[in-house]
C-alpha positions as MATLAB code, in Angstrom:
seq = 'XXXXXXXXXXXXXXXXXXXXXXXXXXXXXXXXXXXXXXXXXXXXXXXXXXXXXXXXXXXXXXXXXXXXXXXXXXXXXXXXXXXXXXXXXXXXXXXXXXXXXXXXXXXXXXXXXXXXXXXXXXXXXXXXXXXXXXXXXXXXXXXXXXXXXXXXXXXXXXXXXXXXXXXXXXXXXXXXXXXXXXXXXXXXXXXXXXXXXXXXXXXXXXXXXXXXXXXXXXXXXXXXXXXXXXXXXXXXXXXXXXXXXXXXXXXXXXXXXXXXXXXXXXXXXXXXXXXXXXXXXXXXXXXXXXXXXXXXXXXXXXXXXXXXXXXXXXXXXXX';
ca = [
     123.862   84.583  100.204;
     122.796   87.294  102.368;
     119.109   87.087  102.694;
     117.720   88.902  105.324;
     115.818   87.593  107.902;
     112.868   89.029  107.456;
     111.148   90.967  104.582;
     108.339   94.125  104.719;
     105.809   93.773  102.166;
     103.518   96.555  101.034;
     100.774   95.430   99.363;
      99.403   97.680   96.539;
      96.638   95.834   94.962;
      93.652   98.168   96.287;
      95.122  101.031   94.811;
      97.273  100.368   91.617;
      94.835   97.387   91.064;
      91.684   99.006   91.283;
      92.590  102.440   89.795;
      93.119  100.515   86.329;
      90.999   98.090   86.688;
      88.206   97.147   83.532;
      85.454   95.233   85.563;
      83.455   97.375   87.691;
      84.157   96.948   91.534;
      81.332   98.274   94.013;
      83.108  100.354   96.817;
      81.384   97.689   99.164;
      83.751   95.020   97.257;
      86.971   97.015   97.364;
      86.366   97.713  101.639;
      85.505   93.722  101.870;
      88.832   93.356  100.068;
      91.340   95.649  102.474;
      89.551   94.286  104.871;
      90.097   90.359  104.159;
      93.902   91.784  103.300;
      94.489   93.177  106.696;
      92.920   89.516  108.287;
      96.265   88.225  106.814;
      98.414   90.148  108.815;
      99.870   92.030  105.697;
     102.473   95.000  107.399;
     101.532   97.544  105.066;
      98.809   98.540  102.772;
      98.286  101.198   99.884;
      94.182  101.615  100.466;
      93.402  104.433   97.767;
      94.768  107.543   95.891;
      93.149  110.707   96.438;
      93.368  112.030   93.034;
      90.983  114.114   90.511;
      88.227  111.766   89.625;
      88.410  113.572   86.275;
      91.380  111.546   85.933;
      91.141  108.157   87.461;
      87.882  107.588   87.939;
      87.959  104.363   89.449;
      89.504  106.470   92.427;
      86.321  108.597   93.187;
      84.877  106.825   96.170;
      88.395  107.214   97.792;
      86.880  108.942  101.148;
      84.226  106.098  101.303;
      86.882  103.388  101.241;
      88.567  105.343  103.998;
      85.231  105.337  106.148;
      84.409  101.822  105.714;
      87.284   99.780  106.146;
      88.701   98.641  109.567;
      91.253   99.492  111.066;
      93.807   97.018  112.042;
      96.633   97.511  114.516;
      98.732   95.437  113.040;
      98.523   97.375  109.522;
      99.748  100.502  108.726;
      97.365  102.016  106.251;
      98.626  103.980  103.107;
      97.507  106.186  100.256;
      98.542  108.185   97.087;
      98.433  111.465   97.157;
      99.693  114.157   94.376;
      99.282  117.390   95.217;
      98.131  119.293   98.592;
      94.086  119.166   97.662;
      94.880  115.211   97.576;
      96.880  115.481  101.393;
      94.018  117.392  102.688;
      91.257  115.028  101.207;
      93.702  112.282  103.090;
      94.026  113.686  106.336;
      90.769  114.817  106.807;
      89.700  110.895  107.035;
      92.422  110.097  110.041;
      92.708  106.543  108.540;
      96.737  107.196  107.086;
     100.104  107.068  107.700;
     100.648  109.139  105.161;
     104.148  108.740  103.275;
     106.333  112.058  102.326;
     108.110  110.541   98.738;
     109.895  112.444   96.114;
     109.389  110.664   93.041;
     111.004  110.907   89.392;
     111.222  109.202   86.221;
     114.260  107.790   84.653;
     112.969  107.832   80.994;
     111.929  111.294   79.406;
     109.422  110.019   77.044;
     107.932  108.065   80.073;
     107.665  111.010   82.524;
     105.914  113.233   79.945;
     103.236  110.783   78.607;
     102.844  109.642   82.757;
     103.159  112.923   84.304;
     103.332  115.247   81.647;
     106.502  117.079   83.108;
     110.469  116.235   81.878;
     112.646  115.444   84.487;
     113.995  118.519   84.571;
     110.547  120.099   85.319;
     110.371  117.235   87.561;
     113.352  118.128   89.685;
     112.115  122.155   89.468;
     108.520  121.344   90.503;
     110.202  119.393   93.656;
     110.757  122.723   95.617;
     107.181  123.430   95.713;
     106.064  119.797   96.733;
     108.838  119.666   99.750;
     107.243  122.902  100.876;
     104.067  121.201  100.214;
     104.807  118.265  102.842;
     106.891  120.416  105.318;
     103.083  122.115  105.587;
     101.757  119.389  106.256;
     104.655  118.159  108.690;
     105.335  114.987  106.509;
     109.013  114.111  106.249;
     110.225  113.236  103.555;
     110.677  109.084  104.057;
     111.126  107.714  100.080;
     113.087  108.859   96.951;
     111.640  106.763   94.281;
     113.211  106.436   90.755;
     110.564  104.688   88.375;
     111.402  102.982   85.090;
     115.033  102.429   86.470;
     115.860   99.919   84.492;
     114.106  100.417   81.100;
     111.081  101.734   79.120;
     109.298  100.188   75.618;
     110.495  103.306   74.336;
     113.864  104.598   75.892;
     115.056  100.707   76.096;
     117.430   99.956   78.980;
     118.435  102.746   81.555;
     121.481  103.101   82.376;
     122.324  102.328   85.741;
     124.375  105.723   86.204;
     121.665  107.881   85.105;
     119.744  106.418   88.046;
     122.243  107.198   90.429;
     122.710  110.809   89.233;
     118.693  110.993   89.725;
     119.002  109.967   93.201;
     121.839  111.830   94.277;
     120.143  115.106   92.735;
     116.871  113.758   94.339;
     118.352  112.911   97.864;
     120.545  116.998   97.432;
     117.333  118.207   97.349;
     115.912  116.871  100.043;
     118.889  117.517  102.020;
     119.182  120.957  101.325;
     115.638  121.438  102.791;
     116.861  119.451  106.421;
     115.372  116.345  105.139;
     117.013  112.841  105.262;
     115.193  110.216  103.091;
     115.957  106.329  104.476;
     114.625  104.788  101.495;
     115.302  104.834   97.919;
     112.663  102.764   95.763;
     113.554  101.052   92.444;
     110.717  100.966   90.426;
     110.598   98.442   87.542;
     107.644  100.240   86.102;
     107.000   98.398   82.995;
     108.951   95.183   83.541;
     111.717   95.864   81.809;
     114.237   94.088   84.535;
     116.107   91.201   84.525;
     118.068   88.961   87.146;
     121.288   90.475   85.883;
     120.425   94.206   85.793;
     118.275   93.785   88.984;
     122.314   92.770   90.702;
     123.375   95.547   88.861;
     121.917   98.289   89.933;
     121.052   97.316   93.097;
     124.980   96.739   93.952;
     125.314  100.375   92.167;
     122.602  101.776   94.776;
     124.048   99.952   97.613;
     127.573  101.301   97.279;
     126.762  104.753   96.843;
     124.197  104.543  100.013;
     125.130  102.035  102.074;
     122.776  103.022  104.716;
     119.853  103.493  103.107;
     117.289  100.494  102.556;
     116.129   99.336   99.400;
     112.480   98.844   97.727;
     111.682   97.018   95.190;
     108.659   97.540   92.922;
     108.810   94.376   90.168;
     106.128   94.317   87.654;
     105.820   90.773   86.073;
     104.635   92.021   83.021;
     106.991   89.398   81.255;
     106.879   86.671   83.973;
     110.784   88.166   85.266;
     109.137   89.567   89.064;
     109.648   87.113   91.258;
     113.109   86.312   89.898;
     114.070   89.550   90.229;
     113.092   89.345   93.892;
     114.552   86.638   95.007;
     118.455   88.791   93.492;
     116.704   91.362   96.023;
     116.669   88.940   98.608;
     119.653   87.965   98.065;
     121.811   91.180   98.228;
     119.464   92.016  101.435;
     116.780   94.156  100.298;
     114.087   93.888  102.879;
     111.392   96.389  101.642;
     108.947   94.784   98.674;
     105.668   95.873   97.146;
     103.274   93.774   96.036;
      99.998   92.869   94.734;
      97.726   90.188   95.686;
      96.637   87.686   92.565;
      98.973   90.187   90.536;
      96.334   93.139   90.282;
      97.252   95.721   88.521;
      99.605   96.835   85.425;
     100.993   99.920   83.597;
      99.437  101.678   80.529;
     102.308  102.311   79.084;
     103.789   98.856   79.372;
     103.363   98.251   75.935;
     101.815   94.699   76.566;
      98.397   95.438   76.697;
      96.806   93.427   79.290;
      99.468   92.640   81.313;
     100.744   91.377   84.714;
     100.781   93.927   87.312;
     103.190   94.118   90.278;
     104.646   91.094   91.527;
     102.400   88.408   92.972;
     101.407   88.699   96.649;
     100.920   85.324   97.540;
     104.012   84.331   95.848;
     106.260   86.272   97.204;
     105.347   85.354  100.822;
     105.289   81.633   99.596;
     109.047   82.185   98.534;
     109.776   83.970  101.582;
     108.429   80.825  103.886;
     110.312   78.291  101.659;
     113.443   80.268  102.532;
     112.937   80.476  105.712;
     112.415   84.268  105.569;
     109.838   85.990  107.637;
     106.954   87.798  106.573;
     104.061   87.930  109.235;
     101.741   87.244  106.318;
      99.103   84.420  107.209;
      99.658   82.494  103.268;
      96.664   80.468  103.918;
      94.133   83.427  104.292;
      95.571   85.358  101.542;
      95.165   82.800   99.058;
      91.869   82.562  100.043;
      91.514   86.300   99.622;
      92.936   85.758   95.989;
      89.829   83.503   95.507;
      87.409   86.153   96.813;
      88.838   88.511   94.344;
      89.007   86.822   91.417;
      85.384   85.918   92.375;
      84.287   89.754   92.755;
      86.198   90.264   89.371;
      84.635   87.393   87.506;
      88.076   86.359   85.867;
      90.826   84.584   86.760;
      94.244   86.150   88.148;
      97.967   85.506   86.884;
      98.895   84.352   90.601;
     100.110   80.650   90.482;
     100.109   79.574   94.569;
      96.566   80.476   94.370;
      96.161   77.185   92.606;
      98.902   74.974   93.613;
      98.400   75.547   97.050;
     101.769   76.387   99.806;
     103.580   73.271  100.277;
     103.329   73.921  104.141;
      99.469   73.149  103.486;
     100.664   69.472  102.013;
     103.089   69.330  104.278;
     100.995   69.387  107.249;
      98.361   66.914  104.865;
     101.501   64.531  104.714;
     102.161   64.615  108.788;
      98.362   63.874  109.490;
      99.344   60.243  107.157;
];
C-alpha cells in the first residue's frame, strides 16, 4: 500500500452545503460555523461563492460572511467565483486565497443542464476566463474534470474521455505560460466505485506523474469513503470534504441525497491509519452537533454518533 503520510483536506460544507441548503441559515449561523471549523485546525476552507443572487440565493450575504468570520492562520480561506464581477466582489473583501481552476464537464447532458454550455463551448469560453485570471494575476493552480466517472444520464464515463479532457484542458493552459499542479476528479453525482476510482486514478497518474491528485467523492450512494480510502491508497493526498455530509447535487437523481464525503469520517479514517491530518476530530464532531442543531435535522455523518475510538481509547487507559 502506498498511503501517504499525510492527507490535505478542504472542507466545502459552508459553501456547497449552504448554497443548496432547504432550512433557512441566518448569516450569523453560517460565520459561527467557519468559525467553529477553523477551531479544528481544518487546512483549507471553501467559505462562500460570489455568484448572482438571482441564481443561488442562499449565496447573497457572501460579502457579510467574508466580514464576519475570523481569520485563522492556520486556514487558508477559499471561495467560488465564476466570472470576473464574482473575482472582484472576492478581492475586494481581502479574506481569500483565491484559486485560478479551469473546470469542465465530462458528460454533455450534465454540462448543459449545470452550466448551460457543451464542452466544446466549454473549452472555447476557456480563452476568455484564462485572460480573465491572468487580470487578476491568479495562476492557474487546478484543472478539474467533474462527473468523471458517470452521470444518471450519460451512465459511466469512460476513463479515456477524461484523459483527452485533461490533456486538452492542461494544452490550454500551457499554451497561455500556465502550469496547473493539480488535476481534480470530481465524482459529481456519486456515480464511482472502488474499482473505477483505481481505474482512473492509475489512468491519471500515468499520464501525469507529477501532478497531485484531488478527490471530490459524493456519498450519494454510501460508496465515498470507500472510494477514498483506493485514493489513499494509490497516494492521493488532496481530499474535499464536508462536515456531517452537507451538501448534494441537483442533478444527482436521488433527491435528497448525501453530499460530499463526510468530514469527520474521513479524518477518523485517516487517524486509524495512522495518516496525518492536523484536524482536531474531537472539536469537529462537536461542530457536527452545532450544525445539525442550527439545521434542526439530523446529518448522514456516522462518527458523529459513535464517537473516535481514540476518545474510548483514552476512556479505557483512565480504567
Amino acid at each position: 500500500m502506498n498511503f501517504p503520510n499525510q492527507v490535505i483536506i478542504r472542507e466545502v460544507g459552508p459553501r456547497e452545503g449552504m448554497q443548496i441548503e432547504d432550512t433557512p441559515v441566518s448569516t450569523e449561523d453560517k460565520i459561527r460555523m467557519i468559525d467553529m471549523l477553523s477551531e479544528c485546525s481544518i487546512p483549507i476552507i471553501v467559505v462562500t461563492s460570489f455568484v448572482s443572487p438571482k441564481w443561488v440565493p442562499n449565496m447573497s450575504d457572501a460579502e457579510l460572511i467574508a466580514r464576519g468570520f475570523k481569520n485563522n492562520s492556520r486556514t487558508q480561506y477559499q471561495a467560488l467565483y465564476l466570472n470576473a464581477k464574482g473575482i472582484e466582489r472576492a478581492m475586494q473583501t481581502n479574506k481569500f486565497n483565491l484559486e485560478g481552476v479551469l473546470s469542465i464537464t465530462a458528460s454533455e447532458t450534465f454540462s448543459k443542464k449545470n452550466t448551460n454550455l457543451t464542452i466544446e463551448e466549454t473549452l472555447e469560453k476557456m480563452d476568455e476566463r484564462i485572460h480573465m485570471l491572468k487580470k487578476y494575476n491568479i495562476s492557474i493552480d487546478t484543472i478539474a474534470v467533474m462527473t468523471a466517472f458517470g452521470c444518471l444520464y450519460e451512465g459511466d464515463t469512460i476513463p479515456q474521455k477524461v484523459i483527452n479532457l485533461i490533456s486538452k484542458t492542461m494544452k490550454k493552459a500551457e499554451s497561455y505560460g500556465e502550469c496547473p499542479n493539480k488535476i481534480l476528479l470530481g465524482d459529481t453525482v456519486g456515480w464511482a466505485n472502488p474499482v473505477s476510482t483505481k481505474l482512473l486514478i492509475d489512468k491519471v497518474q500515468q499520464n501525469w506523474p507529477n501532478k497531485e491528485i484531488i478527490l471530490h467523492l459524493h456519498d450519494t450512494r454510501g460508496m465515498g469513503i470507500a472510494n477514498a480510502y483506493v485514493g489513499l491508497q494509490m497516494g492521493v493526498k488532496y481530499f474535499d470534504a464536508s462536515v456531517g455530509g452537507l451538501g448534494g447535487c441537483p442533478f444527482s437523481g436521488a433527491g435528497k441525497a448525501a453530499g460530499n464525503i463526510v468530514t469527520e469520517e474521513l479524518v477518523h479514517m485517516c487517524d486509524e491509519l495512522g495518516i496525518q491530518t492536523g484536524i482536531d476530530l474531537e472539536k469537529l464532531l462537536k461542530v457536527t452537533e452545532e450544525i445539525e442543531e442550527i439545521l434542526g435535522r439530523s446529518l448522514p455523518g456516522k462518527v458523529s454518533k459513535g464517537g473516535s475510538l481514540n476518545f474510548y481509547r483514552t476512556k479505557h487507559e483512565e480504567y
